[in-house]
C-alpha positions in Angstrom: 77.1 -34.5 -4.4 80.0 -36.8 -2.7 77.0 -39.4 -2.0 75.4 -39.3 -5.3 79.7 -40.4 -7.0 79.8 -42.6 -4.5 76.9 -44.2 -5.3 77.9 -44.3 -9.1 81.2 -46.0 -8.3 79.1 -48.5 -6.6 76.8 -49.4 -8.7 79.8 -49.5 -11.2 81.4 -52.2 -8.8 84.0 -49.9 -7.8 85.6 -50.5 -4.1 88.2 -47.7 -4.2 88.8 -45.0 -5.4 91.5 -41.9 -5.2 90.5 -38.4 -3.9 91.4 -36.8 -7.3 88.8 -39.1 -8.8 85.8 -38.7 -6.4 86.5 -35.0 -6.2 86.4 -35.0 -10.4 83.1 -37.3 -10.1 81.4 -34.8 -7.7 82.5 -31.8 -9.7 85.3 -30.2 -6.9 88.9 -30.3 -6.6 90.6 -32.4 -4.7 91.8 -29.8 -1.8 88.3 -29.2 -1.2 87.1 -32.5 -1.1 89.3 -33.7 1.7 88.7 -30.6 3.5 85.0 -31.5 3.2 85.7 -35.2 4.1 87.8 -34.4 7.1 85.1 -33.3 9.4 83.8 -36.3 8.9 86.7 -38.4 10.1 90.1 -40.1 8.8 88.4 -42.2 5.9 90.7 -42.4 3.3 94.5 -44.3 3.2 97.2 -42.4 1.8 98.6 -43.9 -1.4 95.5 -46.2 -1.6 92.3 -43.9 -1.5 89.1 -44.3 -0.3 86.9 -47.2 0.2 83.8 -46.3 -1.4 81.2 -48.3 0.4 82.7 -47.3 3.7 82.8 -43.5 3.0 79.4 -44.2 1.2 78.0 -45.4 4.7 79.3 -42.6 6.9 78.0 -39.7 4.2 75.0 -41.9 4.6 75.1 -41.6 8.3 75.3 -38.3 8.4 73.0 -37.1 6.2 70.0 -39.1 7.3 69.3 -41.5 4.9 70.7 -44.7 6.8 66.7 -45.4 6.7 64.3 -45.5 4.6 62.2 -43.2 4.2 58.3 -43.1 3.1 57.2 -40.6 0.6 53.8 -39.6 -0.6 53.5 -37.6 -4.1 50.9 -35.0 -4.4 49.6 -34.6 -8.0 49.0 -37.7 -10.3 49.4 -36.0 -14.0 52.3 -36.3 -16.0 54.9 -35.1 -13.6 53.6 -36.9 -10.7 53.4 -40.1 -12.4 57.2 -39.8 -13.7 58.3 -39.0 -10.5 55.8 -42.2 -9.3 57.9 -44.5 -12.1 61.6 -43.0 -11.1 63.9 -46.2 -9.9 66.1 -43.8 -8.4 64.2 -43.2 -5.5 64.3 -46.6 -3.9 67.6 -47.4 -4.7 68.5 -44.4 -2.6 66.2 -45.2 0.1 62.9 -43.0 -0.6 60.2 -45.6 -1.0 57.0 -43.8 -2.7 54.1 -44.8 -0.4 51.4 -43.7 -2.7 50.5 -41.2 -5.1 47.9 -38.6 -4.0 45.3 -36.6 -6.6 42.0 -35.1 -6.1 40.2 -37.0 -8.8 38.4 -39.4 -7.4 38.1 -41.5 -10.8 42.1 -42.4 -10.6 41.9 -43.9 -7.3 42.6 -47.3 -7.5 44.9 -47.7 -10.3 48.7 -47.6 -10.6 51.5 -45.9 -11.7 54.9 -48.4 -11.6 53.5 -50.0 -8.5 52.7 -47.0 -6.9 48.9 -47.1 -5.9 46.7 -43.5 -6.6 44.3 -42.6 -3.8 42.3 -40.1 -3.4 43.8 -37.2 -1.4 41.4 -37.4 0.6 42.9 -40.6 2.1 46.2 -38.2 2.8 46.0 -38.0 6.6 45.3 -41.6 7.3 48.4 -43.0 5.2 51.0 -40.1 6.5 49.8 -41.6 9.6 50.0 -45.3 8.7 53.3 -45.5 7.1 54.9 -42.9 9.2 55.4 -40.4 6.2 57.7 -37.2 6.8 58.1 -36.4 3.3 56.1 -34.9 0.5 56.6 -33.9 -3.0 54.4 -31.4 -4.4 53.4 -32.1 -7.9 50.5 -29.8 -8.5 49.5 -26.6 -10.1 50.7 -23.9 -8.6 46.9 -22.5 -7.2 46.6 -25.6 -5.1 49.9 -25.7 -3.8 49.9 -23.4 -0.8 46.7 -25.6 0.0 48.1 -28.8 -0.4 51.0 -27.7 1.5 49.1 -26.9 4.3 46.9 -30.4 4.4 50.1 -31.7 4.3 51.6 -30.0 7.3 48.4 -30.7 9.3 48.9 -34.1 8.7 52.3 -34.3 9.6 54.5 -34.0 7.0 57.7 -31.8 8.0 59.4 -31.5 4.7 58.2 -30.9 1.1 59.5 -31.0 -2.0 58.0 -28.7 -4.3 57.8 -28.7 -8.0 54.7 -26.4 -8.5 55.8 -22.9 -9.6 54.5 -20.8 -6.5 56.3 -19.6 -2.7 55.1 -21.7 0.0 54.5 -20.4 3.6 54.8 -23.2 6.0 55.3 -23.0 9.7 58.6 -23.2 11.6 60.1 -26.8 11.4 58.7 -27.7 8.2 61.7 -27.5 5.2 60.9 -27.0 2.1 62.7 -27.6 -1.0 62.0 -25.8 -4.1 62.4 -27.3 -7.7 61.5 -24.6 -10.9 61.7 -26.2 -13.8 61.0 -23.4 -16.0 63.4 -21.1 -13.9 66.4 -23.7 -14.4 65.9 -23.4 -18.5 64.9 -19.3 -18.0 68.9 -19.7 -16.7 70.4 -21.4 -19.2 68.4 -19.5 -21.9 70.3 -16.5 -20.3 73.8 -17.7 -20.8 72.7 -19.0 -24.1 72.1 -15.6 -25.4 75.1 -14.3 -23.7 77.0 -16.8 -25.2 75.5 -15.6 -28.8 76.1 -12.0 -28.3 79.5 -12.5 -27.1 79.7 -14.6 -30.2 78.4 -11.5 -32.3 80.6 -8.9 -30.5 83.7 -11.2 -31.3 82.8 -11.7 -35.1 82.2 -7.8 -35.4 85.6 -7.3 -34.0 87.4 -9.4 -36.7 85.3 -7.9 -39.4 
């Protein structure tokens, strides 16, 4: 979260900024962010702040992403290929390698620059650009499968949008994305919100 303000301060062209602001930006309070910060060093200069592309770098540095790292995409249908066209990706140092889908008619074309092959052709690019990272974009039957295809070839962390549990060996991370969970959520507090909403106007009445 501290890297991702960061990163919006400088693409906004800011060089410093105060702890009370990046803590606001990242969505903490300022006592917690320069707890957080501390065990990363003496970064910041009292009265004056921080400077963002130096505390930028060493959350960087920390993190892993110093490099860049190849990605491959798993799934070529709508999600895949908006996740294909997302600028945010290289700009943070993710470069998608190529999209992957089992039908064999897309191989060939394009999705913003990113080339379709047939998955098929998975083992030999993971291998050829040196790809660690995955994102699962596929219907939830074929995930566990794909998963696995994917670990064989090498890949030792996925991201997973497809709405099923993985199993994958130890040393492979996985993170889960579920959509339809997140809204489930918020359709929870929605209705809480409305009943709450009702309780208070019966009370008045």
């Amino acid at each position: 979260m501290y890297l991702r303000a960061l990163n919006a301060l400088a693409d906004g062209e800011r060089l410093v900024c105060s702890s009370d602001e990046l803590a606001a930006a990242a969505g903490v309070n300022a006592a917690k962010l320069r707890k957080d910060l501390s065990y990363l060093g003496s970064y910041g200069t009292r009265g004056v702040g921080y400077d963002v592309e130096l505390l930028r770098f060493h959350i960087a540095r920390e993190i892993g992403i110093t490099q860049d790292w190849s990605v491959v995409i798993v799934g070529a249908g709508h999600l895949g290929q908006a996740l294909a066209g997302f600028s945010g990706f290289t700009s943070r140092g993710f470069e998608i390698v190529a999209l992957l889908d089992a039908d064999p008619t897309l191989a060939g074309q394009q999705i913003a620059g990113v080339p379709i092959h047939d998955f098929a052709d998975m083992p030999a690019i993971v291998a050829e650009r040196r790809v660690t990272i995955g994102v699962i974009a596929v219907p939830a039957a074929a995930a566990q499968q794909v998963t696995d295809d994917l670990v064989a070839a090498g890949v030792t962390s996925i991201l997973n949008f497809a709405p099923a549990v993985l199993s994958v060996p130890t040393g492979v991370d996985v993170r889960k994305v579920d959509l339809s969970s997140e809204l489930q959520i918020l359709a929870y507090h929605e209705s809480r919100k409305g009943a709450a909403a009702d309780n208070g106007a019966e009370a008045t009445a």
